[in-house]
Wavefront OBJ file of the C-alpha trace (Angstrom):
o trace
v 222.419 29.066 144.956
v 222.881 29.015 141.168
v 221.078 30.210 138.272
v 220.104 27.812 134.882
v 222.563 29.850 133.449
v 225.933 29.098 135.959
v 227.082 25.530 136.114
v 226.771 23.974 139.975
v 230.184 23.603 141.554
v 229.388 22.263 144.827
v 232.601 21.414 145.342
v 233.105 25.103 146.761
v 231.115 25.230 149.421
v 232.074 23.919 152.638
v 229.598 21.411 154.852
v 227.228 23.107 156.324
v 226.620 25.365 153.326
v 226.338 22.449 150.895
v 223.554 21.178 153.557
v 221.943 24.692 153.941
v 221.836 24.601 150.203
v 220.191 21.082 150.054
v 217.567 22.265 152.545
v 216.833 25.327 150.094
v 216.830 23.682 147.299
v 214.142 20.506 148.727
v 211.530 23.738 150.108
v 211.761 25.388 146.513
v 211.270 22.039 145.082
v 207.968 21.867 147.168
v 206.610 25.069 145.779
v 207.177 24.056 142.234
v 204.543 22.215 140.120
v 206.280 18.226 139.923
v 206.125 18.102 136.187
v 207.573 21.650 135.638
v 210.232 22.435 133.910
v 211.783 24.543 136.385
v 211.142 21.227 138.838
v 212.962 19.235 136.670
v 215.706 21.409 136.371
v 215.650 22.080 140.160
v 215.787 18.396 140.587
v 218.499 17.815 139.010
v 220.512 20.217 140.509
v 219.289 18.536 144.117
v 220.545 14.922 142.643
v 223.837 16.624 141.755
v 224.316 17.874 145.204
v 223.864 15.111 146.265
v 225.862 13.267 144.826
v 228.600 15.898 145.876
v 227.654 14.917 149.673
v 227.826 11.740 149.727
v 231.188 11.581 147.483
v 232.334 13.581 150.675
v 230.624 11.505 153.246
v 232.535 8.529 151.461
v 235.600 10.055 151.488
v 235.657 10.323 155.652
v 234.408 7.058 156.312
v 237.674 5.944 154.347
v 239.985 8.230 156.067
v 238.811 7.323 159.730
v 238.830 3.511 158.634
l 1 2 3 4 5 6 7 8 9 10 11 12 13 14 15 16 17 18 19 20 21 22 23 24 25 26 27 28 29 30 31 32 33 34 35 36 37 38 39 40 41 42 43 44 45 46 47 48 49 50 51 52 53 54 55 56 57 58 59 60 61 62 63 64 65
């Protein structure tokens, strides 16, 4: 996982380590206070993954179309 300091690239990791990540990142999210900032930042990493995922998911539902 990254710091606040290094940019996400989620690009690099492969599937199951993009959803290992996910799963990491939602159980940290739980132990944070919701209007932290380190929730908010957390969050937003979480939306960005996730927006990696289904960008991928996309991409195979057009290629087996």
């Amino acid at each position: 996982m990254t710091t606040s300091r290094e940019p996400a690239d989620f690009t690099k990791l492969d599937d199951s380590e993009l959803i290992d990540a996910r799963a990491q990142m939602r159980a940290a999210l739980e132990r944070l206070s919701p209007g932290s900032a380190d929730h908010a930042a957390l969050s937003a990493l979480c939306d960005a993954s996730l927006d990696e995922l289904v960008g991928r998911a996309c991409k195979a539902w057009t290629q087996t179309g």
